[in-house]
Every structure is written in structure tokens, then in C-alpha cells.
N, C-alpha and C positions, 0 to 999 in steps of 0.2 A: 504494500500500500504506500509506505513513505519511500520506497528503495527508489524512486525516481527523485525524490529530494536529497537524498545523501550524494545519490550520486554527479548533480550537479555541483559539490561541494567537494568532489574527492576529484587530486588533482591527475590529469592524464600522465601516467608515467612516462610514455614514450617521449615528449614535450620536450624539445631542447629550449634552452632560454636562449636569447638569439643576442649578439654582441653588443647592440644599443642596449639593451635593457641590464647589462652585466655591469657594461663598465661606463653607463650615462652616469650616473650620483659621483663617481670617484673622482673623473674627468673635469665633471663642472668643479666639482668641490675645490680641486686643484688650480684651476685656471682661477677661481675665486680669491685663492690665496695669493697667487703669483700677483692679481690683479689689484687687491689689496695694497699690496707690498708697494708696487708701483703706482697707487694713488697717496701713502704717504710718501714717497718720497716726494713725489711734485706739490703735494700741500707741503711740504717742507723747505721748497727751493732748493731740492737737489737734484742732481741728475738720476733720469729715471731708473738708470739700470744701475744705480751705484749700490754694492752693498749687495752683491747678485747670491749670497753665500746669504740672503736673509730671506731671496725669493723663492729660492731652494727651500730652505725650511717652510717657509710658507706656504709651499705649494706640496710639500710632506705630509705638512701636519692637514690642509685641507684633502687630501686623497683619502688617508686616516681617517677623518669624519665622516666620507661618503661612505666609505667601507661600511664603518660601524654603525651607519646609518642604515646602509641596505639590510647590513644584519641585523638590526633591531627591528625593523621593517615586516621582515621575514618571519623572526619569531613572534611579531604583534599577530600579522596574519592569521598564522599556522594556530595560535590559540584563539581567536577567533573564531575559525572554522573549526575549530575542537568544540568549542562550547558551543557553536549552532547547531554541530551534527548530535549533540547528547541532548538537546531541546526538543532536537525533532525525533529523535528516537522515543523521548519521554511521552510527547505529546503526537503521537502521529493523526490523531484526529484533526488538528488544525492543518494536514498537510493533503487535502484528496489529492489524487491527480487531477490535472488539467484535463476539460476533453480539449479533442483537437480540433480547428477551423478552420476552413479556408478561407482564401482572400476575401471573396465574394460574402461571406458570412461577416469580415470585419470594416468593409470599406461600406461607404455608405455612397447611392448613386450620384453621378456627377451630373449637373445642369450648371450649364452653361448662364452667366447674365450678364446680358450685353444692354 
């Protein structure tokens, strides 16, 4: 009865995660730092690339955040969807199947007004 709501919640295994989505949060996080770095220095009246041993670090520690950001991400999710699938287990009466429809049962007819 509910096995069609679980299963929308459990995730495809075959699923690779695809390279924007791996390494977007690291990437920006980094270019953030870097960019950072080089907005103090010219609010500072220095040259922008001066001090490039600070952009480095900058752009370290922001990769670091994205990182730890996905994986915190990851695990909000994944318990998330732990607690929805033990809800609807509990409760599978709030879960009927859908029936199914076609187009023509959801659209509603088109007139024209000119």
C-alpha cells in the first residue's frame, strides 16, 4: 500500500553524481576566498595580488567549507529521509496510492478569446 511512497524516497543506486554537482560548493567556496583576499587588498590600497601566500590560504580554507558543507548537506538529507520513510511506515493510511491520469483528465479545454 505505502511501498510506492518509500520508494520514491529511497535513492537509485545505480545514480552516479555527475561533476557539477560534486565539486560546485568546493569550487565557488574557493574562488570566494581567493576573491575575498583580493577585495581586501584593494580596500586596502594594495596591490591586488600582493601577499598571494594569503590567497592560497584563502582559497584552502574556503574549498574546506564547501567540502564540509556538502557533507553536512548530505547527512541533513539522508536523516531527513530516514524520518519521512519511519512516518510513513507508521502511518500508511495517510499514504493511498495515487490513481493515475491522463492528460486529457488534467488539462482543462482551450478557447481561444480574441
Amino acid at each position: 500500500m505505502t511501498h510506492w511512497a518509500i520508494e520514491t524516497l529511497t535513492p537509485d543506486p545505480n545514480r552516479q553524481q555527475s561533476i557539477l554537482s560534486k565539486y560546485f560548493n568546493p569550487v565557488v567556496c574557493g574562488i570566494i576566498g581567493f576573491g575575498a583576499m583580493c577585495a581586501i587588498n584593494y580596500g586596502t590600497r594594495r596591490p591586488i595580488l600582493s601577499g598571494i601566500q594569503m590567497h592560497a590560504l584563502a582559497a584552502a580554507v574556503g574549498v574546506g567549507i564547501g567540502v564540509a558543507g556538502d557533507k553536512y548537506g548530505g547527512e541533513r538529507y539522508s536523516e531527513r529521509d530516514a524520518v519521512l520513510k519511519h512516518y510513513i511506515e507508521l502511518h500508511p493510511e495517510d499514504f493511498p496510492e495515487p490513481e493515475r491520469k491522463k492528460f486529457s483528465q488534467i488539462l482543462e479545454p482551450w478557447v481561444p478569446i480574441r
